[in-house]
C-alpha positions in Angstrom: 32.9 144.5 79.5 35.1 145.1 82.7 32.3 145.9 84.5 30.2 142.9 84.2 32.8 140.8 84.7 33.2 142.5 88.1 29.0 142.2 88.9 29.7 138.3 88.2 31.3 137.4 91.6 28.2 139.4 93.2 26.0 137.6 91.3 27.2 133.9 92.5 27.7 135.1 96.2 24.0 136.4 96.2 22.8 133.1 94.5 24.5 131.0 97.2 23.0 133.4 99.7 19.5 133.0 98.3 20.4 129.0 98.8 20.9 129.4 102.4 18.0 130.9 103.1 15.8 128.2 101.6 13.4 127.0 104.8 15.3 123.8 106.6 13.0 120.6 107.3 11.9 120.2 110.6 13.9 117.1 112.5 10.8 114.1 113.0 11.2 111.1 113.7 10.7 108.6 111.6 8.2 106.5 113.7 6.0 109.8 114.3 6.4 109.8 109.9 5.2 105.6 109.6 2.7 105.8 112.1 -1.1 106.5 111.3 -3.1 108.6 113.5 -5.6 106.5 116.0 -9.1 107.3 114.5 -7.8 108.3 111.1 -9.6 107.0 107.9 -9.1 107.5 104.1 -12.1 109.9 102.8 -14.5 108.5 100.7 -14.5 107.8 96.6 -17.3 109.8 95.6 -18.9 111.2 92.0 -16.9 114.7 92.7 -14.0 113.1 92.4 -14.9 111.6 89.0 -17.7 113.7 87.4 -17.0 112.4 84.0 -17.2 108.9 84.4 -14.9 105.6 82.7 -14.1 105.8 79.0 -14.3 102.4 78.7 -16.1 99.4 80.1 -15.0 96.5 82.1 -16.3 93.4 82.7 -15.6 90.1 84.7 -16.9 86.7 84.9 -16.3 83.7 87.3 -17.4 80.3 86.9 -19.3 78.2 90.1 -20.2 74.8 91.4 -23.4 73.1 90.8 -24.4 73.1 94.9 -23.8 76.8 94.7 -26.4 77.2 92.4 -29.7 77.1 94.5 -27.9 79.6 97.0 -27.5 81.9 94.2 -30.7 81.9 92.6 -32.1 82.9 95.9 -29.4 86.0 97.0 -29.0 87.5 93.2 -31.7 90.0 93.8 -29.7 91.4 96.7 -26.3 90.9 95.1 -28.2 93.0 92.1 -29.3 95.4 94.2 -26.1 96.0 96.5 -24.0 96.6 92.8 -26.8 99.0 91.4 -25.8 101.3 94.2 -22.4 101.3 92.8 -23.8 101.3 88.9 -22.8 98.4 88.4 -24.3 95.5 86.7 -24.7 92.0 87.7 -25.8 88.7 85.7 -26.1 85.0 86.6 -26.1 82.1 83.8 -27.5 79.2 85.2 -27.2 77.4 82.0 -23.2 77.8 81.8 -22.9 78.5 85.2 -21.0 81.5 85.6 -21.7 85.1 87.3 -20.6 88.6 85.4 -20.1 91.6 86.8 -19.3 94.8 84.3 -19.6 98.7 84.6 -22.0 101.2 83.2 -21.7 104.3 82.3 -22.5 106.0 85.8 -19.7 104.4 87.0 -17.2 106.9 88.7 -15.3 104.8 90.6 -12.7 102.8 88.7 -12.0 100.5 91.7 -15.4 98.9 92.5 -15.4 96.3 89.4 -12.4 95.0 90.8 -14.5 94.7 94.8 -17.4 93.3 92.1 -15.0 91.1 91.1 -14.3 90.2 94.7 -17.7 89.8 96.1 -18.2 87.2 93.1 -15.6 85.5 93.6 -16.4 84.8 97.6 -20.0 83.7 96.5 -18.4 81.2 94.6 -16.3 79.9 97.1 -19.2 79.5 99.3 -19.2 82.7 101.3 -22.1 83.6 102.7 -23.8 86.8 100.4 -24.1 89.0 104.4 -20.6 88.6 104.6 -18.9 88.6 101.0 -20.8 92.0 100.2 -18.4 93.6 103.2 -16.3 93.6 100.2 -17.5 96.7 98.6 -16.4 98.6 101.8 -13.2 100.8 101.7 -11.4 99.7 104.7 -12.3 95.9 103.8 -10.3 93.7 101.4 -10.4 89.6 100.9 -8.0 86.8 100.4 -8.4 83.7 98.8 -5.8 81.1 99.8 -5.0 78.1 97.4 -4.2 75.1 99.9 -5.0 72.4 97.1 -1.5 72.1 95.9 0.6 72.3 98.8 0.1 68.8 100.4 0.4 65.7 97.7 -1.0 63.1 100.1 -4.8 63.5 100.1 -4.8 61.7 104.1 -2.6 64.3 105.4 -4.6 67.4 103.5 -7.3 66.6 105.3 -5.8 66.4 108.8 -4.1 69.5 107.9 -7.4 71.0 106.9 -8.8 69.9 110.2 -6.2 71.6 112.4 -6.9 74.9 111.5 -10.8 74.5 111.5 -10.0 73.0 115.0 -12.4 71.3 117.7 -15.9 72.6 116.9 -14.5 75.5 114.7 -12.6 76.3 117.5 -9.2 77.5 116.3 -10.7 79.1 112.8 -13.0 81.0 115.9 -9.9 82.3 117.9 -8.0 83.5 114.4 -10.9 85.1 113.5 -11.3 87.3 116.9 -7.2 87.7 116.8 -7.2 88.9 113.1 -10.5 90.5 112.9 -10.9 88.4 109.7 -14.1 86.3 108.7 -12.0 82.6 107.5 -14.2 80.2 105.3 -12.2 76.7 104.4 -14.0 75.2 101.7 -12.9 72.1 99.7 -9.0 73.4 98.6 -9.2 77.1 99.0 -9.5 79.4 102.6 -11.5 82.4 101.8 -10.9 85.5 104.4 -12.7 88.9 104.4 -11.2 91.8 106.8 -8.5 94.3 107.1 -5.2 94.5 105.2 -3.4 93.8 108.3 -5.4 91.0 109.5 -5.4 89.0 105.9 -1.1 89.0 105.9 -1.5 87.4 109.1 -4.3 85.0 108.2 -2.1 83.7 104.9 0.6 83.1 107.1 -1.0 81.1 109.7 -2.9 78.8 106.8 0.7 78.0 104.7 2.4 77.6 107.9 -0.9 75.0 109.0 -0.4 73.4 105.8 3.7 72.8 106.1 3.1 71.3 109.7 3.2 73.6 112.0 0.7 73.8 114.1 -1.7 77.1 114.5 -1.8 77.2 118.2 2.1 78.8 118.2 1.3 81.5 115.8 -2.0 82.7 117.7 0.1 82.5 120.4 2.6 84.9 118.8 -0.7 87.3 117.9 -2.3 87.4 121.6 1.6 88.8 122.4 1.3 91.2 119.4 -2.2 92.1 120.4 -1.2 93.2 123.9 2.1 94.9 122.3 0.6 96.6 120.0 -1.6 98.8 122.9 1.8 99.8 125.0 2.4 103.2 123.1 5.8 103.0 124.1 6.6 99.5 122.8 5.0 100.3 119.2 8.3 102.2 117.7 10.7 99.0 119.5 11.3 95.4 118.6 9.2 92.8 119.4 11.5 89.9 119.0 12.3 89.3 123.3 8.9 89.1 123.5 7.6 86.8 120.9 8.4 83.2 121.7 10.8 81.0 119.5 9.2 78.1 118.8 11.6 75.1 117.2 11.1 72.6 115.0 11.2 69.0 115.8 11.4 65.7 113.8 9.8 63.1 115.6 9.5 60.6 113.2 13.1 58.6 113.6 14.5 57.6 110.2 13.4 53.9 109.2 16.2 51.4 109.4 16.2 48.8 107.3 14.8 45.2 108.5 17.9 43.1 107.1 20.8 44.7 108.6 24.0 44.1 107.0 27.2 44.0 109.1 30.4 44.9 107.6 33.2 42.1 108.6 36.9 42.9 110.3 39.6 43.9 107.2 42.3 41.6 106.4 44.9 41.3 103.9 45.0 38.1 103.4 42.3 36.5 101.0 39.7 34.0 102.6 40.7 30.2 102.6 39.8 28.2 99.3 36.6 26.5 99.7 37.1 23.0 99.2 35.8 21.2 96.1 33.3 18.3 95.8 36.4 16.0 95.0 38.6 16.9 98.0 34.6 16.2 100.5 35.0 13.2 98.8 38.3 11.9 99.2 38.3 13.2 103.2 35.2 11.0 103.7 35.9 8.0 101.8 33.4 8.0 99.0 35.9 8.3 96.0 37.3 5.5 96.5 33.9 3.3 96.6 32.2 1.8 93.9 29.7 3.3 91.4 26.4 0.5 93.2 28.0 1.3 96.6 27.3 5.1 96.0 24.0 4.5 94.3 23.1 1.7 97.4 24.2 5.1 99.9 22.1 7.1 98.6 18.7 5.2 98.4 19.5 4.5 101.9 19.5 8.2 103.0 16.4 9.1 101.1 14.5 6.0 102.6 15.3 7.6 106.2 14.3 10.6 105.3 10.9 8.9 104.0 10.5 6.6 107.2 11.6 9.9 109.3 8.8 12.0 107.8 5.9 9.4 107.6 6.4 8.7 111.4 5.8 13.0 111.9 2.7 12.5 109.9 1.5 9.7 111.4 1.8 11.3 114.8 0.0 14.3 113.8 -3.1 11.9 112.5 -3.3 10.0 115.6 -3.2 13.1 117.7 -6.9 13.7 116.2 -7.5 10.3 118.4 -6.2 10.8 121.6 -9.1 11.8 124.2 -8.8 15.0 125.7 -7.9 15.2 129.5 -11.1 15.4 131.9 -11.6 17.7 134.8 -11.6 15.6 138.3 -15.4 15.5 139.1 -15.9 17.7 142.5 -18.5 16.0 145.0 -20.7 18.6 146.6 -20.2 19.3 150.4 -22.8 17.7 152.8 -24.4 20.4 154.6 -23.4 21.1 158.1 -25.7 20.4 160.6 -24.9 24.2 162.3 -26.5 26.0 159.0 -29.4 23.8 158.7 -32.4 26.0 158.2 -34.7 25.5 161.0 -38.3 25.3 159.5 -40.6 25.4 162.1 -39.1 28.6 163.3 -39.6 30.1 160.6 -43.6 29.3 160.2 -44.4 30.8 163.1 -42.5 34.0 162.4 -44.2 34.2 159.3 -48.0 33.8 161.1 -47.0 36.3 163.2 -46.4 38.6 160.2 -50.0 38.1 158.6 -51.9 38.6 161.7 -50.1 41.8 162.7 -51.4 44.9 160.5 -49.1 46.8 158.4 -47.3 49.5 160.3 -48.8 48.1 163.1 -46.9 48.3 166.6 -46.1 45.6 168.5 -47.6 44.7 172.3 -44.6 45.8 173.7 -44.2 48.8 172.0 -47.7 50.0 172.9 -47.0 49.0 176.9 -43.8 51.2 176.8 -46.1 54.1 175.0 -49.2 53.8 177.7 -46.4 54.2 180.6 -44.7 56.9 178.7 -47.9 59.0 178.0 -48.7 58.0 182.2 -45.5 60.0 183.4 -46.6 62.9 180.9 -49.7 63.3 182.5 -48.5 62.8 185.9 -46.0 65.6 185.6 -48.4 68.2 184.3 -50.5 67.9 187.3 
């Protein structure tokens, strides 16, 4: 007994020893760690990796518009043929217009009904079938954005809308190149097709578009990223001196009110008591007359009024009558006596024209040309 209670203490030591001696790991950065390799890609899904296949079968269907449906018609055979490469199978109702996609049993990859699911989804959403069927590549993924909701006035959706297609398709054009991204914008939805990467940025610039702000500031921000992102250096720092800041401004000025009421001075004292219909009375004199005096008042104020307004009317009928003021008649000039044409001039210049030959010259320009071609001849001898 005393003698394993002295091995004990040996026992622990050697234990912490053995502790010690376990291999250390090797100080990395954590930058080196988050960073992918340049050129790096994940391997392949193939049949190796799932010889046995999918216990179960799955199965998805989507529902599309009536336009869609000559489009359809025409690519299934191709959308058929790109899924049989997969195993998986593809069927379009016409009649309750809807497309299915479900697996087989080939099937060993369990995540290419959800790409199948995808790809028929983008060919609703009027994606063209070249580039939806990008879809079914590894390194590709999609996005579709809801913009329906997010704008109540139907006006303002539009514009909205607008701004990110841009001028000619202009803007959608320069997100596409920044985010490597195909963008469709059809009726409420954006549709985008590309890397992981390059659809977080896309969803962002389309909700920001959408709450007002325009898309030239953010593919502003990504040609800065774009340029960052190849300085090797500059990839483990932060970005935020370099991006620009932009800020938001309200423009539209709150609307004031069109009667504007202004609040009178304080007092203490309560406003002077207005006087009654007695005390107007009494000041001007009309208590105290009779009840025919009153009565005889009265009709004479309304009878001004009449003669008053029936003179206005009057005037405005004979204005009807009243001739309207004449321009003062202008006598035409005589004609002076220095620009008088002078006819007879003007005969003979005119006989002179007809009986000289078009492009013929005249007698003194032949007489200069007969002494000129004289002297020529004069100085060759």
């Amino acid at each position: 007994m005393a003698s394993s209670k002295l091995d004990s203490p040996a026992a622990a030591s050697g234990k912490s020893e053995f502790r010690s001696q376990k291999p250390k790991p090797e100080n990395r950065d954590e930058s080196e760690l988050l960073t992918v390799p340049d050129g790096w890609k994940e391997p392949a899904f193939s049949k190796e990796d799932n010889p046995r296949g999918l216990l179960e079968e799955s199965s998805f269907a989507t529902l599309f518009p009536k336009y869609r449906e000559a489009y359809l018609k025409e690519c299934w055979p191709l959308v058929q043929k790109a899924l049989n490469e997969h195993h998986v199978n593809a069927t379009l109702d016409l009649i309750e217009g809807s497309m299915t996609v479900c697996t087989t049993k080939k099937t060993f990859d369990p995540y290419i009904i959800i790409r199948a699911r995808d790809l028929i989804k983008l060919l609703a959403r009027s994606v063209s079938f070249e580039q939806a069927v990008r879809i079914l590549q590894d390194d590709v993924a999609c996005d579709i954005i809801k913009i329906g909701s997010l704008v109540r006035n139907k006006e303002r959706f539009v514009k909205r809308r607008q701004r990110l297609i841009g001028p000619k398709g202009s803007t959608l054009k320069a997100l596409e190149l920044l985010t490597n991204c195909y963008i469709m914008v059809q009726g409420n939805t954006v549709s985008a097709i590309g890397p992981f990467s390059g659809l977080k940025e896309v969803r962002k610039v389309v909700l920001d578009t959408m709450k007002n702000i325009h898309p030239i500031y953010n593919i502003k921000t990504l040609m800065i990223k774009r340029e960052l992102a190849k300085d090797s250096e500059l990839r483990s720092q932060s970005w935020e001196r370099f991006l620009p800041q932009f800020k938001h401004k309200n423009v539209n000025k709150r609307k004031e009110p069109k009667k504007k009421t202004v609040k009178k001075e304080y007092t203490p004292f309560p406003p002077p008591q207005p006087e009654s219909q007695i005390d107007k009375e009494l000041a001007s004199g009309e208590y105290f007359l009779k009840a025919s005096q009153k009565k005889r008042q009265k009709m004479e104020a309304i009878k001004a009024k009449q003669a008053e307004a029936l003179s206005k009317r009057q005037e405005e009928r004979n204005k009807a009558f009243i001739p309207p003021k004449e321009k003062p008649i202008v006598k035409p000039k005589e004609a002076s006596t220095e620009t008088k044409i002078d006819v007879a001039a003007l005969k003979e210049k005119v006989k002179k024209a007809k009986s000289k030959k078009l492009g013929a010259l005249t007698a003194d320009e032949v007489k200069l040309k007969m002494e000129a071609d004289e002297k020529k001849k004069k100085k060759r001898k």
